[in-house]
Phi, psi and omega in degrees: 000142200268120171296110191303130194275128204279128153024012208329133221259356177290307215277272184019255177339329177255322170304317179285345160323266207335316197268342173319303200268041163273325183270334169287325178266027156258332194302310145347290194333278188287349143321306182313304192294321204296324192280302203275317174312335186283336223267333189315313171308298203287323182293303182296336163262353153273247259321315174284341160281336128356287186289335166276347165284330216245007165274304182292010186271139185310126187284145178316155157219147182212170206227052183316126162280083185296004161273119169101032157236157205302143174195176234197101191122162176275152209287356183259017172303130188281359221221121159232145188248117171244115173264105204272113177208147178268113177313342138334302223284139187305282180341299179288349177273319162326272193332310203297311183282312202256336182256335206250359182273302202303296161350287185302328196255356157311265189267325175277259179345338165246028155110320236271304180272127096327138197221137178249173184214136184212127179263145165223100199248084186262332208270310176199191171305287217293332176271347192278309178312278170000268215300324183299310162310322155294313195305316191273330169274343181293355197250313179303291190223110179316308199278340201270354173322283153010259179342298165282338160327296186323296178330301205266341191275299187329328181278148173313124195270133169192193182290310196297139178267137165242343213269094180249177208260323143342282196288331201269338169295295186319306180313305185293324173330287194281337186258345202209099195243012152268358181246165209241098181290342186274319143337308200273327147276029173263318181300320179273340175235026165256007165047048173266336161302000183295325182313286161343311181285308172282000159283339201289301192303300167331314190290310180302339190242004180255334161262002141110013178290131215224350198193171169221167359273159182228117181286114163253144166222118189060025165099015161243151165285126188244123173272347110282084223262337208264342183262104210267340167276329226260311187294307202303316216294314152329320182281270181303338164318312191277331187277336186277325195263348135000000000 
């Protein structure tokens, strides 16, 4: 006869632990999802209120002196556009590459924009250096400003500063070849732009711009600068009451 095997009274003991702490290690559990879903829920509704605050803020308005900054188009255009940006800035490199060819083959090239450039060179040395350089070329020669606008959004953006004084003489050197690189860096580095630079900054701070690039059209803020259809539709809106 086979001998009835008696109980383990070890095992016993360790299945009721086990079954004990099943209800604790759900509660936890499912306490865990609840909590990190409530925190996901709170962060994404301040985002969204954030973003809805800063929708609802009243857009900037200014009483531009378009004279003697650099611009683009023709000067009897109902529409004028001022684009305040630092060349560093990711964002102003967007606008210049992906919103501003439209702009331009829309509306400047057929008479309808005028477009301005007002520097706010805030991120490091390489934007101060930049603006001076525009500044410097806009002074040698007004149409080759452009050029260099063009010019300076093409080099790569990043953290690390390049823009020396050295290397925006090489750029102009080898790329502008109506502007006199030795002039131009004697200019940039005699701070003969500051005066220019600091009409600019007056301007940024009297109209009350905080960021870039900050869009104006016909001296209001336009706040979606990034979306190029929302602008053409604005733009004939304003050309229709005209």
């Amino acid at each position: 006869m086979s001998k009835k095997k008696k109980p383990n009274p070890k095992k016993r003991q360790q299945g009721k632990k086990q079954q004990s702490n099943l209800p604790a290690i759900l509660f936890f559990s499912i306490s865990g999802v609840v909590i990190i879903a409530f925190l996901i829920f709170f962060a994404l509704n301040s985002t969204n209120q954030e973003q809805a605050q800063v929708s609802n803020e009243e857009p900037l308005q200014y009483d531009f002196s378009y004279e003697g900054q650099p611009s683009i188009g023709d000067e009897d255009a109902p529409i004028k556009i001022v684009d305040i940006g630092d060349y560093k800035c990711s964002h102003c490199k967007d606008f210049h590459e992906i919103v501003y060819p439209d702009i331009k083959k829309d509306f400047i090239d057929t008479g309808k924009v005028q477009l301005f450039f007002v520097n706010f060179p805030f991120i490091d040395d390489d934007s101060l250096n930049l603006a001076k350089g525009g500044e410097a070329v806009f002074a040698q020669n007004e149409e080759a400003f452009w050029d260099y606008h063009d010019l300076v959004f093409q080099q790569e953006q990043g953290e690390a500063q390049w823009a020396t004084v050295d290397a925006l003489t090489k750029l102009v050197k080898d790329n502008l070849s109506s502007i006199d690189a030795e002039q131009f860096k004697e200019d940039i580095e005699g701070n003969a732009q500051t005066a220019a630079i600091n009409e600019d900054l007056t301007i940024v701070n009297e109209a009350g711009v905080t960021s870039t690039p900050t869009i104006f059209i016909n001296g209001v803020e336009f706040k979606e600068w990034y979306d190029y259809k929302v602008i053409k539709e604005e733009i004939e809106r304003l050309l229709e009451s005209e």
